[in-house]
C-alpha positions as CSV (number, residue, x, y, z in Angstrom):
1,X,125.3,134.6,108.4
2,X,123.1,133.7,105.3
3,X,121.2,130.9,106.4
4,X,120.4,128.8,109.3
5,X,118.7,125.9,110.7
6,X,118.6,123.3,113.3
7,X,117.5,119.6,113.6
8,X,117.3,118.1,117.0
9,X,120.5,119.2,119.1
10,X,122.5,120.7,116.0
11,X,122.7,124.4,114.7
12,X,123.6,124.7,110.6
13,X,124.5,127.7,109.6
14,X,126.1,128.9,106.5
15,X,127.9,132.5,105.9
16,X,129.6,135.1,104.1
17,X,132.4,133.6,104.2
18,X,131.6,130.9,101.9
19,X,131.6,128.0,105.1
20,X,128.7,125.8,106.5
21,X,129.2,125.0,110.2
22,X,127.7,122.1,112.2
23,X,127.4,122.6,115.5
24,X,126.3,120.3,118.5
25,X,124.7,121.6,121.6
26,X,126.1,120.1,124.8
27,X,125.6,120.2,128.2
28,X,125.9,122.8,130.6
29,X,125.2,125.4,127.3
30,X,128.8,124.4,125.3
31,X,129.3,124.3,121.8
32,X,131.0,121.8,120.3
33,X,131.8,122.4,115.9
34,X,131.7,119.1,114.6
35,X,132.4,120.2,111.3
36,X,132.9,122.8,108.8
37,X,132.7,123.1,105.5
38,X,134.0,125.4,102.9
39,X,132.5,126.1,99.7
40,X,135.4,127.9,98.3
41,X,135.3,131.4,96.9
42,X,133.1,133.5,94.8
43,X,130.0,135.5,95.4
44,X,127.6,133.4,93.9
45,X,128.9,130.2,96.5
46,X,127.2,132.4,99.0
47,X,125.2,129.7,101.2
48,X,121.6,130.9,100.9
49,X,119.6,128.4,102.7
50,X,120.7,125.0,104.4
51,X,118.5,122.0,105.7
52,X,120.0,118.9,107.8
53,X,118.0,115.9,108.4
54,X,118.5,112.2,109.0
55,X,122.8,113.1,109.0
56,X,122.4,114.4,105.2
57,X,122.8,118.2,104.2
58,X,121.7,120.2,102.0
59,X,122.6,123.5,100.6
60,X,121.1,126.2,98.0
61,X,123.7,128.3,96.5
62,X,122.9,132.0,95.7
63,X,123.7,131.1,92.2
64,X,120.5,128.4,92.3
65,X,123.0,125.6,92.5
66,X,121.6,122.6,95.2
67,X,124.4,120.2,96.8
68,X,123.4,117.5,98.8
69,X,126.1,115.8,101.7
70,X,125.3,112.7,102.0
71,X,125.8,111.2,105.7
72,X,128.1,114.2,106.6
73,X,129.0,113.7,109.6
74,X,130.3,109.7,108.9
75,X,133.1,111.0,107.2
76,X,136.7,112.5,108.5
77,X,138.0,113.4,104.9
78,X,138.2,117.7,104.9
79,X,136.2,117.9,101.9
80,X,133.4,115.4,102.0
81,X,131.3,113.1,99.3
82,X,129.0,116.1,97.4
83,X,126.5,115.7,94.4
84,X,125.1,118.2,92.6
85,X,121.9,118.1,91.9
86,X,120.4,121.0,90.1
């Protein structure tokens, strides 16, 4: 794991392996992945820090890159909407 954070009853974290998982408490201590998202391949796709707030995501990219996911969790496609913004 490279970065984590939560925001009310989720967990973000983003890893090695080049994926940011959102994760949803629930009762009675389960875990429930509500989505996961892969940044593809390459050391500098690393995740390096992740922030959720008001259902949009953000993630800073060892490489200094920022990408923002807009309403994340609204959509069912595998990759969702992404802009760049530095």
């Amino acid at each position: 794991m490279t970065a984590i954070c939560t925001e009310g009853s989720k967990v973000i974290s983003g890893s090695k392996d080049f994926k940011i998982a959102i994760i949803s408490s629930q009762t009675g201590g389960n875990f429930k992945l509500d989505r996961l998202i892969d940044l593809g391949t390459g050391t500098l796709l690393q995740p390096k820090s992740v922030d959720f707030f008001n259902g949009n995501l953000l993630v800073g990219l060892r490489n200094g890159t920022i990408i923002e996911y807009p309403k994340v969790l609204e959509s069912s496609d595998s990759n969702p909407e992404q802009r760049l913004l530095v």
